[in-house]
VEXDOVEX-509158 format. One record per residue (C-alpha): y, x, z. Coordinates in nm, 4 decimals, padded with zeros to 6 digits, always signed. Layout:
! VEXDOVEX-509158
v  u  w
Y  X  Z
...
This chain:
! VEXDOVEX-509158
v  u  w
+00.0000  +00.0000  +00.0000
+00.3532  +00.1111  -00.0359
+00.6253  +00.2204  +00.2022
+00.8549  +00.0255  +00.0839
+00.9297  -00.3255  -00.0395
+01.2321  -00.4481  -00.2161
+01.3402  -00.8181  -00.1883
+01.6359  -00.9481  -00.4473
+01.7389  -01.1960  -00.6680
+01.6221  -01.2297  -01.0095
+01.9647  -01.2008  -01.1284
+01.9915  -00.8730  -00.9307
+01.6743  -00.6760  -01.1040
+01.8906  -00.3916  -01.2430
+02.0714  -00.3243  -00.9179
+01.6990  -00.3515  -00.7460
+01.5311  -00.1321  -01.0062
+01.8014  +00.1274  -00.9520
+01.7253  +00.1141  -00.5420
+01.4134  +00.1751  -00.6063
+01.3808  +00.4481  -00.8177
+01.6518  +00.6038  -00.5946
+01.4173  +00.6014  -00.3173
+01.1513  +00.6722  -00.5134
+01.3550  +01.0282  -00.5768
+01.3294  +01.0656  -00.1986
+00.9694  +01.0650  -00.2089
+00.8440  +00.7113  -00.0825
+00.6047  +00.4643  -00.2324
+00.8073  +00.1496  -00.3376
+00.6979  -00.2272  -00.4650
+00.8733  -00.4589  -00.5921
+00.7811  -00.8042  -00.8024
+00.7608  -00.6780  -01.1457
+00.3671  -00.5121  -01.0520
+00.2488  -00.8209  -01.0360
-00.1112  -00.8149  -01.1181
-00.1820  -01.0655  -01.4138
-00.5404  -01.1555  -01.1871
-00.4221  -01.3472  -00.8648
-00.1564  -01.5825  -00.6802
+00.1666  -01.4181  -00.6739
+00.2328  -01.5625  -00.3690
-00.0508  -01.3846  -00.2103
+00.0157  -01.0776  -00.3231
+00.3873  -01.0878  -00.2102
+00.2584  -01.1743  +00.1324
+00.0398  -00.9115  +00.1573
+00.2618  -00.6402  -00.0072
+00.5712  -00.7585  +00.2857
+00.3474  -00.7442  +00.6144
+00.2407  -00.4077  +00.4993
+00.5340  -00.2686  +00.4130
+00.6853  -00.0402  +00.6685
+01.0231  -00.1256  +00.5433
+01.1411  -00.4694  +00.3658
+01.5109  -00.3852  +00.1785
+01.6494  -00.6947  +00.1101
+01.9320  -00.6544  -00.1723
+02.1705  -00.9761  -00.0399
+02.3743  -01.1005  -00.3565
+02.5469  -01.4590  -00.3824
+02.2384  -01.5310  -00.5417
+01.9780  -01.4042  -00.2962
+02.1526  -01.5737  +00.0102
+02.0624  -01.9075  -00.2515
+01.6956  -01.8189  -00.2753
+01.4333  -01.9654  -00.0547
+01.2194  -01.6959  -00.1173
+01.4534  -01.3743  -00.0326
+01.5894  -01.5865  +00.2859
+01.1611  -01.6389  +00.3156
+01.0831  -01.2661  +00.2680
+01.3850  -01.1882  +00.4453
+01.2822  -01.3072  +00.8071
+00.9509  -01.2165  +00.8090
+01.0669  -00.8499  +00.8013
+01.3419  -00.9926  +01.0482
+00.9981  -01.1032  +01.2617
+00.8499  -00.7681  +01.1797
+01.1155  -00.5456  +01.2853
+01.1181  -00.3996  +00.9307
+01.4043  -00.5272  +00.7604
+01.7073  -00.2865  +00.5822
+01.9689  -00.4802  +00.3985
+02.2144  -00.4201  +00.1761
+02.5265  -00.6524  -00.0337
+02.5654  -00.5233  -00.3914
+02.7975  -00.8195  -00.4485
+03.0210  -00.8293  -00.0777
+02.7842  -01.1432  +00.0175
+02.7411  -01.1613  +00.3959
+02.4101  -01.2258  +00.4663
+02.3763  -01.5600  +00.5959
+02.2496  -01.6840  +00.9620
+02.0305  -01.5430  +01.1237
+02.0744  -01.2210  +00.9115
+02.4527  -01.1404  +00.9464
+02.3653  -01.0578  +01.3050
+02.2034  -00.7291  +01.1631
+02.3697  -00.4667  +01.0252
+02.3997  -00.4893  +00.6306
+02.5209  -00.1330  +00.4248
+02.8119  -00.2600  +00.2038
+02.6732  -00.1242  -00.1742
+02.9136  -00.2802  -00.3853
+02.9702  -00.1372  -00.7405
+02.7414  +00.1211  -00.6307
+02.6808  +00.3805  -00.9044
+02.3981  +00.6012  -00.8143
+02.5534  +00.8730  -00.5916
+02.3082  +00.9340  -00.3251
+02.5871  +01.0635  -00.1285
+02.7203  +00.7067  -00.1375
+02.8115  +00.6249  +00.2753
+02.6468  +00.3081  +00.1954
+02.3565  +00.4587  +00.0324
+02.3204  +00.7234  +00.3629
+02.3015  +00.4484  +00.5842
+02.0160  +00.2658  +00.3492
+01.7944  +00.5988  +00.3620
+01.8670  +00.6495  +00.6963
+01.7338  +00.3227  +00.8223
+01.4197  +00.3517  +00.5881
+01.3299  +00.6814  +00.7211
+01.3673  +00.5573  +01.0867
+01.1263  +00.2969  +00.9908
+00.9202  +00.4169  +00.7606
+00.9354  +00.7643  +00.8489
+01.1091  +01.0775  +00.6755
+00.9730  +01.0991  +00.3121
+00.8211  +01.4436  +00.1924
+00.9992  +01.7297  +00.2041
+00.8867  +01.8014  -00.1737
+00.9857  +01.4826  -00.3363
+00.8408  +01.3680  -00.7046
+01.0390  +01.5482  -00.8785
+00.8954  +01.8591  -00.7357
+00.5597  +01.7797  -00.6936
+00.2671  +01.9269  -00.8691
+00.0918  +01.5767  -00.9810
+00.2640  +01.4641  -01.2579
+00.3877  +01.0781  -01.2181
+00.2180  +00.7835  -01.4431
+00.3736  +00.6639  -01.7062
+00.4926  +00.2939  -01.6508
+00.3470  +00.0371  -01.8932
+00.7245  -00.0719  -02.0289
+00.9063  +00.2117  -02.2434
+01.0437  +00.4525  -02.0361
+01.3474  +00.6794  -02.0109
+01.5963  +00.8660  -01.8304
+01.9421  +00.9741  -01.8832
+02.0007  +01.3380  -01.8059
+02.3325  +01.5597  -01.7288
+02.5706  +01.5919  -02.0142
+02.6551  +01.9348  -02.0695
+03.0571  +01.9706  -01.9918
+03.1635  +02.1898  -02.3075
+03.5110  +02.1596  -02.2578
+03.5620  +02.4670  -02.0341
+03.7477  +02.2578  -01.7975
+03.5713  +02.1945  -01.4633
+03.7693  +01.8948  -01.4017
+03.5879  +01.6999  -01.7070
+03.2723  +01.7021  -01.4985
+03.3389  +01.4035  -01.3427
+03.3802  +01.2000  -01.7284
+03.0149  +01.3708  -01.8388
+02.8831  +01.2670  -01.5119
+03.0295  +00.8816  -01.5224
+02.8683  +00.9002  -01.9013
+02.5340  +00.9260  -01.7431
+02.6246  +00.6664  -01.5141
+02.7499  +00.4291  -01.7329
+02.4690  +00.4405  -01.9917
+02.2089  +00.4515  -01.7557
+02.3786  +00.1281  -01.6167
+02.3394  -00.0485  -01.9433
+02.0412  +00.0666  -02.0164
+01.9500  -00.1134  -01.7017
+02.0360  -00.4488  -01.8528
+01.7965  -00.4616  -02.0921
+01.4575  -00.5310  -01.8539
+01.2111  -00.4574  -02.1288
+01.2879  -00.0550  -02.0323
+01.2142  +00.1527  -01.7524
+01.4707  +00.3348  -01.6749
+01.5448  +00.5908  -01.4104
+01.8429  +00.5929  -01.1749
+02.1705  +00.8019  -01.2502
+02.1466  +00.9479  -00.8928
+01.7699  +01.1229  -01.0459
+01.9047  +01.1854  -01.3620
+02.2368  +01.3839  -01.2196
+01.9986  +01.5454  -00.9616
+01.8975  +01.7897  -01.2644
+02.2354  +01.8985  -01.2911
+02.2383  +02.2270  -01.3144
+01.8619  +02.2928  -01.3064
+01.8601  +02.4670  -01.6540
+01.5256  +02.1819  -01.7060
+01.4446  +02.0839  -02.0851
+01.4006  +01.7278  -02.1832
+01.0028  +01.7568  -02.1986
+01.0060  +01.9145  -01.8644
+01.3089  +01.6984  -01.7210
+01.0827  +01.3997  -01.8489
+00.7899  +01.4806  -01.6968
+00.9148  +01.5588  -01.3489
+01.0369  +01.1811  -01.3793
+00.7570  +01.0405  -01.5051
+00.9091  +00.8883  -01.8192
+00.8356  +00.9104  -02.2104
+01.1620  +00.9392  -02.3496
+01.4672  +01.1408  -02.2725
+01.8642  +01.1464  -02.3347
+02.0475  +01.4091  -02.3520
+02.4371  +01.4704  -02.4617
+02.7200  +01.6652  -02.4350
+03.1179  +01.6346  -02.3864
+03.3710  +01.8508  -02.5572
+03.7233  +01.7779  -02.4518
+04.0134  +01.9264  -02.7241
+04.4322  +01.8194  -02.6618
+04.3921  +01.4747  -02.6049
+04.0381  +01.3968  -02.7874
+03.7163  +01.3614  -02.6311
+03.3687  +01.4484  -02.8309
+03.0322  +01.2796  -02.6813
+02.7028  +01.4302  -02.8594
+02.4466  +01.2679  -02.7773
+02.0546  +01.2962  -02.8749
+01.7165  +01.0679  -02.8116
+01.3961  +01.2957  -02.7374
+01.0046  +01.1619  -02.7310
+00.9165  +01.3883  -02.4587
+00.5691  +01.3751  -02.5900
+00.6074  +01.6060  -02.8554
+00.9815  +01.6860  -02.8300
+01.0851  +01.5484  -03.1239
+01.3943  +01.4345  -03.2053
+01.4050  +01.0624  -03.2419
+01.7672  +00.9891  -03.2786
+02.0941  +01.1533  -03.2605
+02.4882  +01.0590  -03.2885
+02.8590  +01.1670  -03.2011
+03.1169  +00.9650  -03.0851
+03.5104  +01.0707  -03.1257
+03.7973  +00.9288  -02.9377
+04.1103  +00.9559  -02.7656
+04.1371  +00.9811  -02.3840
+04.4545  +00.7677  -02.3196
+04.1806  +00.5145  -02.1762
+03.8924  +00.7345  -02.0517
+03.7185  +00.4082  -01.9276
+03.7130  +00.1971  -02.2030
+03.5635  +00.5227  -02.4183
+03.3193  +00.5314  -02.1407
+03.2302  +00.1552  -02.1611
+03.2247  +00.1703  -02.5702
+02.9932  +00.4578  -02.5482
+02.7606  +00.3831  -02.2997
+02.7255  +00.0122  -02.4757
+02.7132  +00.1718  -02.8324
+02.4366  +00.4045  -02.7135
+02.2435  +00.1321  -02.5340
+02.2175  -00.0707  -02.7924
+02.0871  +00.1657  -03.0062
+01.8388  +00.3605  -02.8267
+01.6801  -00.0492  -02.7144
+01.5487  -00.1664  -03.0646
+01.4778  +00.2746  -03.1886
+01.2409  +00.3242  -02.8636
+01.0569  -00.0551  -02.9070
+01.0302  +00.0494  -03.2590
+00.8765  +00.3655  -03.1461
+00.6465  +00.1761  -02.8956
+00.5371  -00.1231  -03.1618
+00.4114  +00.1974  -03.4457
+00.1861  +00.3425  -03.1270
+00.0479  +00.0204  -03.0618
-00.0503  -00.0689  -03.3747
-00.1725  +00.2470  -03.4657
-00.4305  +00.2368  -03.1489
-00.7467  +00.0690  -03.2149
-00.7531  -00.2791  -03.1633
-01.0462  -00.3055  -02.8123
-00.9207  -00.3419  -02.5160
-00.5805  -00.3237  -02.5647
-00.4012  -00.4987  -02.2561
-00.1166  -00.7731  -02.2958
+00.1325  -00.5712  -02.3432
+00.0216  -00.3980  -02.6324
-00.0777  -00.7188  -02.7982
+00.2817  -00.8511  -02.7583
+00.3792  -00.5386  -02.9345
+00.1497  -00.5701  -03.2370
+00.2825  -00.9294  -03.2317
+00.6500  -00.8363  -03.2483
+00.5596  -00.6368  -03.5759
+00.3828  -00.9419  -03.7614
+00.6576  -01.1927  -03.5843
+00.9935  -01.0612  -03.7922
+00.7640  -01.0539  -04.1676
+00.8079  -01.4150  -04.1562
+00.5045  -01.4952  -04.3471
+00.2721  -01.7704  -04.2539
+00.0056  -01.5206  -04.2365
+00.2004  -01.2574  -04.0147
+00.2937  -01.5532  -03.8254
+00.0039  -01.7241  -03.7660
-00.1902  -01.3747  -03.6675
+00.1150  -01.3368  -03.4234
+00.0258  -01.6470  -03.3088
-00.3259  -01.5488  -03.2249
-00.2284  -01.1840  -03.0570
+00.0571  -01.3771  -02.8520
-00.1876  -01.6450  -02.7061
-00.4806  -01.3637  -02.5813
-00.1454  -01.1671  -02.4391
-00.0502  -01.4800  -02.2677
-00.4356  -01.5558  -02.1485
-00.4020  -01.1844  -01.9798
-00.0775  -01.2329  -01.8285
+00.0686  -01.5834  -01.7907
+00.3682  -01.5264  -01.6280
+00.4506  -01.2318  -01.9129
+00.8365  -01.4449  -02.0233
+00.9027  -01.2238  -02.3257
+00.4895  -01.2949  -02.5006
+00.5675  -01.6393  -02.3965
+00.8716  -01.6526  -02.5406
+00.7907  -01.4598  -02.8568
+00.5022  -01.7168  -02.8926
+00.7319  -02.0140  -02.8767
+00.9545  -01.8854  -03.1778
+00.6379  -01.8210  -03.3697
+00.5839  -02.1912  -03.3345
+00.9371  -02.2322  -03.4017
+00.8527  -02.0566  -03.7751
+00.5390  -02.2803  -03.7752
+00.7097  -02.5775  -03.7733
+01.0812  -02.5556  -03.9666
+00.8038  -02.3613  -04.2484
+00.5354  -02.6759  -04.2130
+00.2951  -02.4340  -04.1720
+00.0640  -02.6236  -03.9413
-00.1252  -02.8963  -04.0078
+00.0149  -03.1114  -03.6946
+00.3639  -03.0365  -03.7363
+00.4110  -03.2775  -03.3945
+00.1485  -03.0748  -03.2132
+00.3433  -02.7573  -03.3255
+00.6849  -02.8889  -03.2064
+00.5417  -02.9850  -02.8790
+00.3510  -02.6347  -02.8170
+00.7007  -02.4703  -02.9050
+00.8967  -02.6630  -02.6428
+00.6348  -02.5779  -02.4073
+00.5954  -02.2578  -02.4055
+00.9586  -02.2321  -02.4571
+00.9732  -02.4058  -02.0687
+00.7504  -02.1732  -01.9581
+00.9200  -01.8701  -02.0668
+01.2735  -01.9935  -01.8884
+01.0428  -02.0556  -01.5828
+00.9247  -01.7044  -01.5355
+01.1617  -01.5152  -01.6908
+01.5151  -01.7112  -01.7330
+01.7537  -01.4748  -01.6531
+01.6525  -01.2152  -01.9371
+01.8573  -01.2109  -02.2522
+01.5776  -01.1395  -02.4907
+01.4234  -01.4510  -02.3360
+01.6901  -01.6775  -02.3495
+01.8166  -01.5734  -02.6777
+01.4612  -01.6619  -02.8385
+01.4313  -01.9399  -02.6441
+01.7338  -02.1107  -02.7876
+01.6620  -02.1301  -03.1256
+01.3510  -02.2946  -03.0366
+01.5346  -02.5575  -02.8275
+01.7752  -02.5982  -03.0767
+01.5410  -02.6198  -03.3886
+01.2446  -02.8484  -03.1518
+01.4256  -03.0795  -02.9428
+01.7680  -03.1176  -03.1339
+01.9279  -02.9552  -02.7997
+02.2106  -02.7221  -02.9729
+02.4894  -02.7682  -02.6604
+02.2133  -02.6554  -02.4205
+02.1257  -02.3539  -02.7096
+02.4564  -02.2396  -02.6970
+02.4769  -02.1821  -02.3467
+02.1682  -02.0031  -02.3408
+02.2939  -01.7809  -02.6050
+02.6185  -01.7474  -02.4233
+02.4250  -01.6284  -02.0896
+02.2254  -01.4026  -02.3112
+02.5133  -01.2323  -02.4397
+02.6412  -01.2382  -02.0812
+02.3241  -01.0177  -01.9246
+02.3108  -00.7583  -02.2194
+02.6400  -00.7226  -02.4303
+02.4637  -00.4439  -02.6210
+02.1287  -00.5794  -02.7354
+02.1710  -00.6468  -03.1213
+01.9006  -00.8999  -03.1388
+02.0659  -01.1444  -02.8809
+02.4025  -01.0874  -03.1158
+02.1456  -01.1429  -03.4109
+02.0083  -01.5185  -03.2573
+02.3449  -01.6330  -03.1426
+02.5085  -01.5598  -03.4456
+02.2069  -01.7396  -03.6831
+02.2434  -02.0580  -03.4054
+02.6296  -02.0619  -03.4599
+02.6085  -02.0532  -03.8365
+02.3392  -02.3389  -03.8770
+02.5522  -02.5123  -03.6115
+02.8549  -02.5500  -03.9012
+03.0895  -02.2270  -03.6689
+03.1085  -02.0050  -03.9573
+03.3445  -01.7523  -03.8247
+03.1991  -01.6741  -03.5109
+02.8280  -01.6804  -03.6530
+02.9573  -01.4016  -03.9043
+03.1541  -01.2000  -03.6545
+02.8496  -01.1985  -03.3889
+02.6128  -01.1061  -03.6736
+02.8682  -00.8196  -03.8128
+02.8807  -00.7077  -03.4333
+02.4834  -00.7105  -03.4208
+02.4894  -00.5275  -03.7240
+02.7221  -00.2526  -03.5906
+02.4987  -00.2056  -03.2958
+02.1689  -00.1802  -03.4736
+02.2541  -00.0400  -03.8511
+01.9054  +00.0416  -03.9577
+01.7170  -00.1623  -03.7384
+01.3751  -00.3979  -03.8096
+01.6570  -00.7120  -03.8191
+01.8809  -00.6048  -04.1225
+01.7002  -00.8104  -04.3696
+01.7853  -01.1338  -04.1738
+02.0799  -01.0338  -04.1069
+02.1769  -00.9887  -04.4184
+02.0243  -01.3467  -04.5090
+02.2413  -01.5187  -04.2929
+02.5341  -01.3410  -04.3620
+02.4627  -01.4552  -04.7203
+02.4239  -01.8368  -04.5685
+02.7791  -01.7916  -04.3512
+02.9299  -01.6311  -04.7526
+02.7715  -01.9901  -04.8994
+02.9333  -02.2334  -04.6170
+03.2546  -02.0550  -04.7137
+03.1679  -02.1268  -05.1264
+03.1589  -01.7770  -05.2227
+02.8780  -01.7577  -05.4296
+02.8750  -01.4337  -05.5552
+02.8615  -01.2670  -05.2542
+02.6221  -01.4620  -05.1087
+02.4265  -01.3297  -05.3958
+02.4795  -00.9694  -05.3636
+02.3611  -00.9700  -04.9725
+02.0322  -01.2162  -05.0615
+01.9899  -00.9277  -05.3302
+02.0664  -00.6427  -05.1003
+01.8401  -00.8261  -04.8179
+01.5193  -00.9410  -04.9954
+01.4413  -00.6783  -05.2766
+01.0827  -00.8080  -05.2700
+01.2076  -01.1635  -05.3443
+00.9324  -01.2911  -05.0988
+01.1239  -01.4504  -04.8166
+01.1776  -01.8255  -04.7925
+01.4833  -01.9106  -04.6916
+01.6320  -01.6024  -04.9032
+01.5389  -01.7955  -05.2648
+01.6075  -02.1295  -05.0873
+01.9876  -01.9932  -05.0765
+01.9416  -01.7949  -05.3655
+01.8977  -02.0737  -05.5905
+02.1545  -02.3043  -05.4205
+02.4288  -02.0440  -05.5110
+02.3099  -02.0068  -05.8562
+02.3311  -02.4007  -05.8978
+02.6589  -02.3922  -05.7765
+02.7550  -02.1254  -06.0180
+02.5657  -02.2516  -06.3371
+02.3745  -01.9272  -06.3854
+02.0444  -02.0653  -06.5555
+01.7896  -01.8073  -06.5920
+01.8741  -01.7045  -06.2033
+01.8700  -02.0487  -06.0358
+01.4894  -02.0769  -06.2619
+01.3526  -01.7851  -06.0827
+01.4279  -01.8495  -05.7255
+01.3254  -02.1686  -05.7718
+00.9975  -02.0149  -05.8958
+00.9802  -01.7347  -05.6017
+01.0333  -02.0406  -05.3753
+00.7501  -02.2636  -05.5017
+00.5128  -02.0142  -05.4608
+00.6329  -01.9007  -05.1405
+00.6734  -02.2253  -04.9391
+00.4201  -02.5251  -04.8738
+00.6971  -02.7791  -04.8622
+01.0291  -02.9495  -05.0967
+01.2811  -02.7224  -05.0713
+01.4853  -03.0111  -04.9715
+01.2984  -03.0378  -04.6388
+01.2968  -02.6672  -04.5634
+01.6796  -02.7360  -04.5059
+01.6410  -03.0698  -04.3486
+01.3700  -02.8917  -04.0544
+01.6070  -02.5909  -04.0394
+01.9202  -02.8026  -03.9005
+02.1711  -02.7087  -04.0833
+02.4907  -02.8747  -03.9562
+02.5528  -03.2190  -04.1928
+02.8022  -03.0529  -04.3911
+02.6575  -02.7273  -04.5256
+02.3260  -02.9253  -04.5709
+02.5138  -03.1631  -04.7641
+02.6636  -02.7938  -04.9559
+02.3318  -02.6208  -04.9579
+02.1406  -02.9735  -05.1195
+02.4142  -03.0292  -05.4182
+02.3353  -02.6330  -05.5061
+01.9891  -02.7240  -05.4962
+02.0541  -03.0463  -05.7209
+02.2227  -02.8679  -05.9860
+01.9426  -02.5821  -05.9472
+01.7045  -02.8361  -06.0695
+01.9486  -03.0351  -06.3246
+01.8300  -03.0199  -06.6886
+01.9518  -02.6803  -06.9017
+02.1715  -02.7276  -07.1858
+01.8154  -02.7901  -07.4066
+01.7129  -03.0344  -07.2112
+01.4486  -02.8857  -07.0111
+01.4324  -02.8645  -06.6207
+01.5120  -02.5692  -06.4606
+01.2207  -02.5943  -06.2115
């Protein structure tokens, strides 16, 4: 059993992951809610983990003095004589718990040398004991690798040969470890580890080792008149190699906002290049045994072909993940949208049974995991598309956007959801902005498809054209012709409105006029998108029909 046990707030997880890995550093064992085992009552477990503990830290947030089961947790360690708390947020702990000391941690960054932080270890170690003098990142026995993608942000080099810029290469690890935080499908060490390497002369592959993580970020700051250079570099500390790299040039009249731009520019990068990483290992193992999360992985690559055969075998992988793990919110979630494909495609042969599978797996992903953007963000379209709900799928997206400001695929659903909602200028600006984030990534081609769709609700044709054209250079997605051949009808180009008409027919298993009527587009550009597909269809000069 562990030494430690952390009770928080959902909404909190970052902050709580950071605690923990920070006393991790100091050399105790720690447990929190996301090990879980997929094989017995959580409720159970959580019991058992709590009267074991030698120390409960309870992470008090507006949100955790709400929660029946912090409060619950909470004064059993109160009973125990094992509880440590701590505010993140200023919350007072409410009765009986305010009558115990509680470490004021708000805005904390990371510094272990935090007063608030020094009162937290020093109450653990009373209870718990003093942790080994040779903490993990000194020990012999290299640590496990968690089952999420891992990573840790190490000490950017100061190149400016000007002490004082320490402290802006140091807040650059802080603040990009901080958003990498926000996006829970990463493991990611605390700043105060990462920073403790300062100095240490320790490579990447070494550095992520010691910390028990795959993948490594490194950087640099040069500082010149009143400019400010950040290098920075993405290692696979398997082999070393080199898996992405960019520089970022600025002023420093706000060294803040530079701060904030880079660290959110960075993280929302390095999100969708390591799970691209991770999804090519996982598919490339062989196929026995594999555990859930692996199986979500192989799904995620057969989910964004769009294909009713990539969709229905991501169908399949999602539902043996979900048999393995039923509380896993982002297979549950990704298995929902797949049935969200199913249906606006007709691609089952009980649409109604479809719909209703969608919606509830869709519920059960918001139960389990609600407050996590990827979840939330897939989650809308599906309660948009399957139960008409596009006020509550707004929100959603808008809370999505909320918890991870740099993830390119929440951008990417949002935007899509405003632009079949009739708001063409914010569905375009939130795609361009997911588009800036993620420039290569797996989501360009539907990006580019629905910037094409926002170009058609604003009539202009031709460039609608030129992004389908740019987007779907195999001519083998759906929607893509479906457009395609709407903006050729509207600009009388014969030969071109005949073949994606063509590419459509033998693409889809449905009218092209109900592909847009299950897709909900807004009244008006349904209304724009059917008279394209009208005059796609109206007789050519000779008389013949163009499809």
């Amino acid at each position: 059993m562990s030494d430690i046990f952390i009770s928080y707030a959902r909404s909190t997880e970052a902050q709580a992951k950071q605690i923990a890995e920070a006393l991790r550093v100091l050399g105790y064992g720690v447990w929190r809610d996301d090990e879980l085992p997929a094989h017995r009552a959580y409720g159970e477990v959580i019991e058992e983990r709590l009267r074991a503990a030698k120390a409960v830290v309870v992470v008090w947030s507006a949100d955790a003095a709400k929660s029946q089961w912090v409060r619950a947790e909470a004064d059993l360690a109160r009973e125990a004589g094992t509880l440590v708390q701590l505010t993140i947020d200023g919350t007072i702990p409410p009765l009986p718990f305010n009558q115990i000391q509680c470490a004021d941690m708000t805005a904390w960054p990371g510094d272990l040398d935090a007063p608030g932080w020094l009162k937290v270890a020093a109450s653990v170690a009373e209870l718990a004991g003093a942790a080994g003098s040779t903490p993990p990142l000194a020990a012999d026995a290299p640590l496990s690798l968690p089952t999420k993608p891992s990573i840790a942000v190490l000490p950017f080099a100061n190149l400016s040969g000007d002490p004082e810029q320490d402290y802006f290469a140091d807040g650059m690890v802080v603040e990009i470890t901080n958003a990498l935080s926000r996006f829970t499908g990463l493991f990611v060490i605390a700043s105060g580890s990462g920073l403790a390497l300062k100095g240490t002369a320790t490579s990447p592959m070494a550095a992520a080792r010691r910390l028990g993580v795959r993948y490594a970020l490194e950087g640099s700051v040069r500082k010149a008149a009143s400019r400010v250079r950040v290098s920075v570099q993405l290692i696979d500390a398997l082999d070393g190699a080199q898996i992405w790299a960019h520089r970022f040039e600025d002023t420093l009249e706000d060294v803040f906002a530079l701060q904030d731009n880079v660290a959110l520019a960075v993280a929302g990068v390095i999100e969708p290049m390591v799970r691209e990483v991770e999804v090519r290992r996982a598919i490339a193992r062989p196929t026995d045994n594999v555990g859930s999360y692996d199986l979500y992985l192989r799904a995620v690559a057969l989910h964004r072909t769009v294909t009713k055969s990539t969709v229905l075998s991501a169908v399949d992988l999602l539902d043996r993940a979900i048999a393995l793990d039923p509380a896993f919110g982002h297979a549950l979630s990704l298995a929902a949208h797949c049935h969200y494909f199913l249906f606006t495609n007709a691609w089952a042969d009980d649409l109604e049974a479809c719909r209703r599978r969608g919606i509830e797996l869709a519920s059960r992903a918001l139960n389990v995991a609600g407050d996590d953007a990827v979840v939330l963000s897939r989650v809308a379209s599906v309660i948009a598309a399957l139960k008409g709900d596009r006020r509550g799928a707004l929100g959603m997206l808008d809370r999505a956007i909320e918890l991870n400001p740099g993830s390119s695929g929440v951008w990417t659903l949002s935007g899509i959801e405003r632009l079949c909602g009739g708001e063409t200028e914010p569905g375009l600006d939130q795609l361009a902005r997911a588009m800036r984030l993620d420039p290569i990534g797996p989501f360009r081609r539907i990006q580019l498809i629905f910037m094409a769709v926002g170009r058609f609700q604003q009539e202009r044709f031709d460039d609608a054209v030129r992004l389908i054209g740019a987007a779907d250079q195999g001519g083998d997605h759906v929607l893509g012709n479906a457009v395609l051949a709407a903006c050729h009808g509207h600009l009388g180009n014969l030969d071109e409105r005949s073949d994606a008409l063509a590419r459509y027919r033998n693409l889809a298993e449905q009218p092209i006029e109900e592909m847009f009527e299950r897709t909900f587009f807004d009244p008006d550009n349904k209304k724009l998108l059917l008279d394209g597909i009208t005059m796609a269809k109206a007789k050519n000069p000779d008389g013949a029909a163009a499809a």
